[in-house]
C-alpha positions in Angstrom: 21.7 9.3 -64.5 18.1 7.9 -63.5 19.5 5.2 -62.2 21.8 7.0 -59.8 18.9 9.1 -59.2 16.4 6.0 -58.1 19.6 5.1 -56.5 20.0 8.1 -54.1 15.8 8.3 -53.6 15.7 4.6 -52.5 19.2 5.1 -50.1 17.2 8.4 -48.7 13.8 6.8 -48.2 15.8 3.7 -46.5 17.3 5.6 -43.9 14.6 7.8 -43.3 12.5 5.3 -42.4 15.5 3.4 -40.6 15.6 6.6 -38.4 12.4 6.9 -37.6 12.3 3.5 -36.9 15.4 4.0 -34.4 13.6 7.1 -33.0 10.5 4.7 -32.4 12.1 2.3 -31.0 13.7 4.6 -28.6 10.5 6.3 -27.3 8.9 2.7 -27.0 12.1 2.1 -24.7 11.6 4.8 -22.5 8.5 4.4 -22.0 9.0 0.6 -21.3 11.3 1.7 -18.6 9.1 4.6 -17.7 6.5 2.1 -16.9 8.4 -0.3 -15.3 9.7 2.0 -12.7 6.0 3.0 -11.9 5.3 -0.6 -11.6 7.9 -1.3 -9.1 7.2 1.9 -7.3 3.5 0.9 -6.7 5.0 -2.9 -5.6 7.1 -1.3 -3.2 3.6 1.0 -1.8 1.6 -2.0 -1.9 4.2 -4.5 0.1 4.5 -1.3 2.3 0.6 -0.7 3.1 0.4 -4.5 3.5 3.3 -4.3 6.2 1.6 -1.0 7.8 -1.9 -3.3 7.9 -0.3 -6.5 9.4 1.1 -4.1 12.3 -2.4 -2.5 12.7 -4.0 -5.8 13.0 -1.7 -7.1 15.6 -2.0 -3.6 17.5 -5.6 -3.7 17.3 -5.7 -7.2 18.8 -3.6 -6.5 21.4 -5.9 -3.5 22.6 -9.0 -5.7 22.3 -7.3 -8.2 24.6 -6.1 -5.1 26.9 -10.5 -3.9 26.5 -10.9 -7.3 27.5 -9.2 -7.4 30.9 -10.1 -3.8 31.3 -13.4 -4.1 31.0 -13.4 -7.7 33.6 -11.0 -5.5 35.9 -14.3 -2.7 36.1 -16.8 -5.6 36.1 -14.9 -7.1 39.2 -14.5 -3.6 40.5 -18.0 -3.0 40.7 -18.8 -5.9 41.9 -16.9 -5.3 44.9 -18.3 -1.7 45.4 -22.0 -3.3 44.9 -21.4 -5.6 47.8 -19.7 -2.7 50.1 -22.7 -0.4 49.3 -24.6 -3.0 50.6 -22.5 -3.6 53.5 -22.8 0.0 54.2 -27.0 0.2 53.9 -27.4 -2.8 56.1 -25.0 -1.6 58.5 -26.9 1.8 58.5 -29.9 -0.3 58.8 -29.2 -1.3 62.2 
């Protein structure tokens, strides 16, 4: 009888500790994938914001070309209006 007794302690303590080690193994699991899906999701935000800076960059050089010409367009404007002002005083002048 203590033998069948040792028997049925050892058989209990074996799958107690086999299911806990199942139910272990199972959280690690989830959380393995839990982690890996927050992984990816922050890859995907990351390849994202780099995309979203590429296109700012480009955009931004293409407005400081545009200042560029702009601002040669004004100097060239005011060029002209310096030398019509001019125009105008010494034809005033006379």
């Amino acid at each position: 009888m203590d033998g069948l007794s040792i028997s049925v302690e050892i058989f209990i303590a074996l799958s107690s500790g086999l299911i806990s080690a199942l139910g272990v193994w199972f959280k690690l699991k989830s959380t393995v994938q839990l982690q890996k899906l927050m992984i990816d999701n922050i890859d995907t935000n990351l390849k994202n914001a780099h995309e979203r800076i590429t296109n700012l960059k480009t955009i931004v050089e293409a407005n400081k070309e545009k200042n560029e010409t702009a601002v040669s367009d004004l100097k060239a404007e005011i060029s002209a209006m310096e030398m019509r002002i001019i125009k105008a005083i010494h034809e005033i002048g006379k």
